[in-house]
C-alpha positions in Angstrom: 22.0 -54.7 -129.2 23.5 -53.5 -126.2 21.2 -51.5 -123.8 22.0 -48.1 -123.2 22.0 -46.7 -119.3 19.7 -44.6 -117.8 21.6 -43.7 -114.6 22.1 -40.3 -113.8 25.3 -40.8 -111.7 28.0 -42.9 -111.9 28.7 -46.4 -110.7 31.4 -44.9 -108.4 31.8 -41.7 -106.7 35.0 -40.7 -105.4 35.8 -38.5 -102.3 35.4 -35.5 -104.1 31.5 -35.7 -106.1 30.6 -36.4 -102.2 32.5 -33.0 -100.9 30.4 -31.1 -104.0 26.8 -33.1 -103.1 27.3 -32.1 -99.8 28.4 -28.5 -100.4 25.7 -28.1 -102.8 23.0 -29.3 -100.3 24.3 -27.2 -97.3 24.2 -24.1 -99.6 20.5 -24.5 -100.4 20.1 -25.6 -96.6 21.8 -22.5 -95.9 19.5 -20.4 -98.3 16.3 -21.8 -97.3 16.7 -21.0 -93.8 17.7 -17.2 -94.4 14.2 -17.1 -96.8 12.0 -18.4 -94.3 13.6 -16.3 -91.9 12.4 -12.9 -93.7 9.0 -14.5 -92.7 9.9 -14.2 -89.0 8.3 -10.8 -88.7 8.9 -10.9 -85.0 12.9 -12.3 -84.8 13.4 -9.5 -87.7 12.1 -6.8 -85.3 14.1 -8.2 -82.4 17.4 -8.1 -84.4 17.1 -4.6 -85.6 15.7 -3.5 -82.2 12.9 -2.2 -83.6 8.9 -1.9 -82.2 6.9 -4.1 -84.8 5.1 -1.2 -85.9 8.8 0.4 -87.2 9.7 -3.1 -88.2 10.2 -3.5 -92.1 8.8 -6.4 -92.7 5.9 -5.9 -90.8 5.6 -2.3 -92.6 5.8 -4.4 -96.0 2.7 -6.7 -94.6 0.7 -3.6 -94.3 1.8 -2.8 -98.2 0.7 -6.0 -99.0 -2.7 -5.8 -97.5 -3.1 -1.6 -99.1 -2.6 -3.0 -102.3 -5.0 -5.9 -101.9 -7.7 -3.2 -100.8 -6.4 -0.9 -104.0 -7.0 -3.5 -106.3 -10.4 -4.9 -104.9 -11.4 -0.8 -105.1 -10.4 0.0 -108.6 -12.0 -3.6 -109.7 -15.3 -2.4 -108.3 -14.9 0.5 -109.6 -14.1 -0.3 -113.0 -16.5 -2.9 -113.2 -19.3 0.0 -113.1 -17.5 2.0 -115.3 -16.0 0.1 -117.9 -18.0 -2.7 -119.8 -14.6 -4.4 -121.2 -13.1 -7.0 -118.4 -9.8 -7.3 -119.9 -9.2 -3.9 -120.0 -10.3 -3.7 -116.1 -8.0 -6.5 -115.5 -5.1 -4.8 -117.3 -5.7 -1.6 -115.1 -5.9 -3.8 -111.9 -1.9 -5.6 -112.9 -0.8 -2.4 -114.5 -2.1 -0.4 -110.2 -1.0 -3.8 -108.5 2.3 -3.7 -110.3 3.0 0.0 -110.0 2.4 0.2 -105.9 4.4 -3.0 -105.1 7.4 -1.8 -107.0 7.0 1.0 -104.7 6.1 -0.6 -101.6 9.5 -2.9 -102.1 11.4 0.0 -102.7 10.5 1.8 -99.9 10.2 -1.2 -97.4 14.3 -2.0 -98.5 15.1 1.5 -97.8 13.8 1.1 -94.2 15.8 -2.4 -93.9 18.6 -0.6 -94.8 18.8 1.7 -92.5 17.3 -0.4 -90.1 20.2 -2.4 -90.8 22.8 0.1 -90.8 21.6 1.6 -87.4 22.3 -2.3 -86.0 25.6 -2.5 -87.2 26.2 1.3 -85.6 25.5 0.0 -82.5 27.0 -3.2 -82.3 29.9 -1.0 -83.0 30.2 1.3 -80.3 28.8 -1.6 -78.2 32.2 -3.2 -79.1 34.2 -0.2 -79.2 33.2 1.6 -76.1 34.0 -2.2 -74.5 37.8 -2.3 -75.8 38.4 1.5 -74.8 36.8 0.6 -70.7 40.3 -1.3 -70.1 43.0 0.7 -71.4 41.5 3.8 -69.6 41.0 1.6 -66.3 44.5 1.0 -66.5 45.6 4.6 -67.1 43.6 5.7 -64.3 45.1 3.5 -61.8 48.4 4.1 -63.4 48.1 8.0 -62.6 46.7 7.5 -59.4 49.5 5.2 -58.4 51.7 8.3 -59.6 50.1 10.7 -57.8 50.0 8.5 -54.5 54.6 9.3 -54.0 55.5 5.3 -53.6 58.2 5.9 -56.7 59.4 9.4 -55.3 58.9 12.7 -54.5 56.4 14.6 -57.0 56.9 18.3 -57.7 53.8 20.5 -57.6 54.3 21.3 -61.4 53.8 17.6 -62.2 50.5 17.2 -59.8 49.0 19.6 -61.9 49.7 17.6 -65.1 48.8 14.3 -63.1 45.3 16.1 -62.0 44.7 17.1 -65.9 45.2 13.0 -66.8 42.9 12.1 -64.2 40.3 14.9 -65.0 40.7 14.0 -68.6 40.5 9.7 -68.3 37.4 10.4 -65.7 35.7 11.9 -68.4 36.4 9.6 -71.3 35.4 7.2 -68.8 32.1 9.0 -68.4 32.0 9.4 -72.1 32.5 5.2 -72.7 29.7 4.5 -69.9 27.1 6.6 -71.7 27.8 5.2 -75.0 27.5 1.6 -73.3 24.1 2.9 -72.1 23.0 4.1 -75.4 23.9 1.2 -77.1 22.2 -1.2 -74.3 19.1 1.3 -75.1 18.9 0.7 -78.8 19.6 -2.8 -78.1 16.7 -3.4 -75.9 19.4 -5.1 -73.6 19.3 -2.5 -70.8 17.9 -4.3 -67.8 15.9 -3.4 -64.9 15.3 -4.6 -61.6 12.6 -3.2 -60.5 12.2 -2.8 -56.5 10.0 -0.7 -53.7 12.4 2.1 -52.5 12.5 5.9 -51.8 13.0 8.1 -54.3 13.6 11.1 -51.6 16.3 9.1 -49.9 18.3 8.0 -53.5 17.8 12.1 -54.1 19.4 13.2 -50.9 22.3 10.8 -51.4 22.3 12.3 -54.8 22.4 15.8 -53.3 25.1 15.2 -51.1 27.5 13.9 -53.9 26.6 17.3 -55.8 27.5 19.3 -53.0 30.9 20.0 -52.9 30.5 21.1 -57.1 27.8 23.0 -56.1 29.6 24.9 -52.9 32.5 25.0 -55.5 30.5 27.0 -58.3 28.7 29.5 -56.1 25.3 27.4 -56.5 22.2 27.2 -54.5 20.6 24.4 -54.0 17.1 23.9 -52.6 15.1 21.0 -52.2 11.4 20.7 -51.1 9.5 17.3 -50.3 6.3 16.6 -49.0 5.9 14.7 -46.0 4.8 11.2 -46.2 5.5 10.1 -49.6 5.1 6.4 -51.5 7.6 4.4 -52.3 8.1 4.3 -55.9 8.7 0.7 -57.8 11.3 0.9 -60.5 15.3 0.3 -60.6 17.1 2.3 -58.2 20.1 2.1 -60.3 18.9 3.3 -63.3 16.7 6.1 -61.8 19.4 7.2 -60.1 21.5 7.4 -63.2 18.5 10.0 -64.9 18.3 11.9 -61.9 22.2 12.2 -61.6 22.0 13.5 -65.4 19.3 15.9 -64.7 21.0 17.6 -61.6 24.2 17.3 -63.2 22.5 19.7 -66.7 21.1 22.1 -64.1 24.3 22.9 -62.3 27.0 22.5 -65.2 24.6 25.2 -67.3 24.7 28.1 -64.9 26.9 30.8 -64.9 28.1 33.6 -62.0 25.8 32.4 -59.1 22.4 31.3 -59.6 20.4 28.9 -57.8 18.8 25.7 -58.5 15.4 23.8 -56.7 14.3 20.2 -56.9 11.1 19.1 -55.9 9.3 16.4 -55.3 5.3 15.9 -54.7 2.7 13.4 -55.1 0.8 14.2 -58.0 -1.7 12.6 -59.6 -1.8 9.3 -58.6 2.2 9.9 -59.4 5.6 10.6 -57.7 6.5 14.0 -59.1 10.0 14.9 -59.9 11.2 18.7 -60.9 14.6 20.4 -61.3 14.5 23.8 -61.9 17.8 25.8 -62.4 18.7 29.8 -63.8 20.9 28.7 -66.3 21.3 29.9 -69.7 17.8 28.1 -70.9 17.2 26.4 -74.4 16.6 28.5 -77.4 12.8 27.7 -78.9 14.3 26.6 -81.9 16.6 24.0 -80.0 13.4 23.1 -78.0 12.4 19.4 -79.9 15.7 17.9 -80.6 16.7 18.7 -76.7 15.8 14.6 -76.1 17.7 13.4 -79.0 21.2 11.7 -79.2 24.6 13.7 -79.3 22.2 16.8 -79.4 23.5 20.0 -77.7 21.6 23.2 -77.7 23.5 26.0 -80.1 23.9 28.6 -77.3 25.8 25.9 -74.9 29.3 26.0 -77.2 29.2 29.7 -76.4 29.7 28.8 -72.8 32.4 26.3 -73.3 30.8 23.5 -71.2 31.9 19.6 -71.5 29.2 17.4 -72.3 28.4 14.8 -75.0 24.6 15.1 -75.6 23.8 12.0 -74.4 22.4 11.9 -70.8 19.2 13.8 -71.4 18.4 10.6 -74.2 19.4 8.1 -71.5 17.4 9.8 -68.8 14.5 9.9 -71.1 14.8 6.1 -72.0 15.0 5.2 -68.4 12.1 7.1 -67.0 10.0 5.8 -69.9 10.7 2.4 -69.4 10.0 2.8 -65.9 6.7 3.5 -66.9 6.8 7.1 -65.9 6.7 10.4 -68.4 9.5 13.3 -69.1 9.4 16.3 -70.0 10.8 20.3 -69.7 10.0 23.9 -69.9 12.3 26.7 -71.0 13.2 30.4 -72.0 16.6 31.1 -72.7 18.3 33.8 -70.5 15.9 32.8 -67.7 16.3 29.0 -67.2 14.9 25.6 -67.8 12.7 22.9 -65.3 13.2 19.3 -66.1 10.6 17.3 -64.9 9.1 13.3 -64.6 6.9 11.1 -62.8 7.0 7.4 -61.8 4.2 5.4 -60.8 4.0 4.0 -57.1 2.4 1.2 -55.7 
């Protein structure tokens, strides 16, 4: 009798089984890797630029370990209770069941929008970085205009020239802020921390504001105390929240009114304060003011530009910089911005 084979493959494979064998084994490669890579609590929080605490995964973990405790609870429980074991073990499955279903549904609502919030970013990361070079180019294009080298300009055509500047500048504005944000949410914003002065970066500051200010009827007082530390944080970045706090307490008054920055040593702190008598936030308006795109209800009355943004970014800087932010208000009357940063 002839023996029957026992081999599971073929004598010969042609170029085709080994394209399938090989696809096959990359695809479970592939799978295997993305499975243990839910277990990366850590790289999961780091990709949805989360805090672990906020983190999903890490969220389902604490599930994990509240069940545990639920069913060690109810076991004890029931064992004093109730004399039958397999109905204390059917409760125990029947609890354990119930709150992981939930547990897993909630935890994959929060990755979701964990998720979604990532992808948000990355696209006005990506966005806000195609829109920087057309608008460079149309502002050097009008400036080039405006400048006369292809002819004599009318005056009727500098005004519509100054309205394209005006209008690019602020887009341009607009793209830098949403750069910011997105850097922000991405944990990507950096810092280079340094000794310097903050009343120095402020009087600089002030002197940019000036001609706006002169412009609007404003004024501006500012009071320092003598002999102040040197504050350690990023210069750049600081000066960026400072500009977005001066910038909210001049754009918000109307008529003439007057606004004072201070600065003092406080507390084993450099303190910061802006106070202006602008319009003032509405008590209602009072805990989204630090939120983004947020703009208080009685500010579209006014008509005045702004995107919502810089009081988030400030916020995010001065926190980072290991300092604290905060305001008061009464609308009608006016508002005081204020933060510290630590010195050395």
């Amino acid at each position: 009798m002839r023996r029957k084979s026992h081999r599971l493959y073929p004598a010969t494979l042609n170029l085709a089984d080994f394209h399938l064998f090989f696809k096959y084994d990359k695809i479970e490669s592939v799978n295997f890797k993305k499975i243990l890579g839910q277990f990366n609590i850590i790289g999961q929080c780091r990709r949805y630029g989360l805090s672990i605490w906020q983190c999903p995964q890490f969220l389902f973990l604490i599930m994990g370990a509240i069940i545990i405790g639920a069913a060690l609870i109810t076991y004890g429980i029931g064992t004093r209770y109730i004399e039958d074991p397999f109905l204390i073990s059917l409760i125990i499955i029947l609890l354990t069941t119930i709150l992981f279903i939930i547990s897993f549904i909630i935890t994959q609502g929060f990755e979701r929008l964990a998720e979604a919030n990532r992808m948000k970013s990355e696209f006005i990361s990506l966005a806000s970085h195609q829109l920087r070079a057309p608008l460079s180019n149309l502002k050097w294009a009008v400036e080039f205009l405006m400048s006369g080298r292809l002819g004599k300009i009318e005056r009727e055509q500098t005004e519509y020239f100054k309205i394209l500047k005006e209008n690019s500048g602020r887009m341009t504005e607009l793209i830098s802020d949403l750069l910011t944000v997105s850097r922000i949410e991405q944990r990507s914003l950096s810092f280079k921390k340094q000794e310097f002065s903050l009343e120095d970066l402020i009087k600089d500051l002030i002197l940019e504001f000036k001609p706006f200010i002169q412009s609007s009827n404003i004024e501006l007082e500012f009071k320092t105390e003598k002999n102040l530390p040197k504050v350690f944080a990023d210069p750049s970045q600081i000066r960026l929240a400072v500009e977005n706090l001066l910038d909210n307490a001049s754009r918000y008054i109307k008529d003439k009114g007057k606004v004072e920055v201070k600065i003092a040593k406080k507390r084993g702190n450099l303190y910061f304060e802006v106070r202006d008598s602008g319009i003032g936030i509405p008590n209602e308006d009072k805990k989204y003011i630090f939120q983004k795109f947020f703009r208080s209800g009685n500010v579209s009355k006014h008509q005045t530009q702004g995107s919502g943004l810089g009081l988030y970014i400030s916020k995010a800087i001065i926190e980072k910089s290991g300092g604290k932010i905060g305001f008061s208000s009464q609308e009608g009357v006016g508002s005081t911005f204020w933060f510290t940063l630590p010195f050395k």
